[in-house]
N, C-alpha and C positions, 0 to 999 in steps of 0.2 A: 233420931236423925238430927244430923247437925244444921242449925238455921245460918242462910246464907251471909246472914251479916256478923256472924260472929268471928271473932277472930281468931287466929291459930299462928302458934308460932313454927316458922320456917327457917330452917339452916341449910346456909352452901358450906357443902362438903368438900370443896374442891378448893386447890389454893389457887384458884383464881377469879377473877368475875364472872360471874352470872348474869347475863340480860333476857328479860321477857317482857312481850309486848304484850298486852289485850286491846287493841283497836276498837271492841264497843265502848270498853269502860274510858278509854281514852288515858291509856296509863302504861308505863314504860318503866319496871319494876331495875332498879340494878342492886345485884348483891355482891358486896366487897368479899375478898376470901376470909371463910370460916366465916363472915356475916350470920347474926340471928335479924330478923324480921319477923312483925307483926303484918299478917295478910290476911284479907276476908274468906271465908268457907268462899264465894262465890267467885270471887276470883281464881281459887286453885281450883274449881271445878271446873272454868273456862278456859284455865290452862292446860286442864288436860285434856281436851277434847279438841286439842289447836295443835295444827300440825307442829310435832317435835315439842309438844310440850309434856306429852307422857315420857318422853326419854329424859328428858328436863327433872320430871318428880319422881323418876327409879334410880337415876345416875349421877344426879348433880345437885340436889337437892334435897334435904329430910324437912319430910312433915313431920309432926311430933305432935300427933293426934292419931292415934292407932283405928279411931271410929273410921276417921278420913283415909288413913292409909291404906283400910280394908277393901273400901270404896273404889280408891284408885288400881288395887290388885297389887300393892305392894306387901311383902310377906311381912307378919309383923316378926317371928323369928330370925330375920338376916341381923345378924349383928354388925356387917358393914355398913348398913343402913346407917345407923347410931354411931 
């Protein structure tokens, strides 16, 4: 299991901006299009349980940690993923 403070890198898929909020951690994440990003296990786990933020990590977003991806019920087979 992955510990929340480790890091994992994150790609937006989309040729456009990506914003996400997390209001505990007090953080307002923006990804430029095709952006790579370095983000905490803990933060994408708080994204995903934030409304619209699972549509966020199936649609807009690759993680590129397959442990995580499992986690979140994203198949690691979809090659549009990648």
């Amino acid at each position: 299991m992955l510990e929340d403070k480790e890091l994992v890198e994150v790609r937006n898929l989309v040729n456009h901006m990506v914003v996400y909020k997390i209001d505990e951690l007090n953080r307002r994440i923006v990804f430029q299009p095709f952006e790579t990003k370095k983000v905490t296990v803990d933060e994408l786990r708080r994204l995903n349980y934030q409304h619209g933020g699972r549509v966020l990590l199936h649609n807009y977003l690759c993680v590129l940690n397959d442990e995580l991806r499992t986690e979140f019920g994203i198949d690691p087979s979809v090659v549009e993923y990648d």
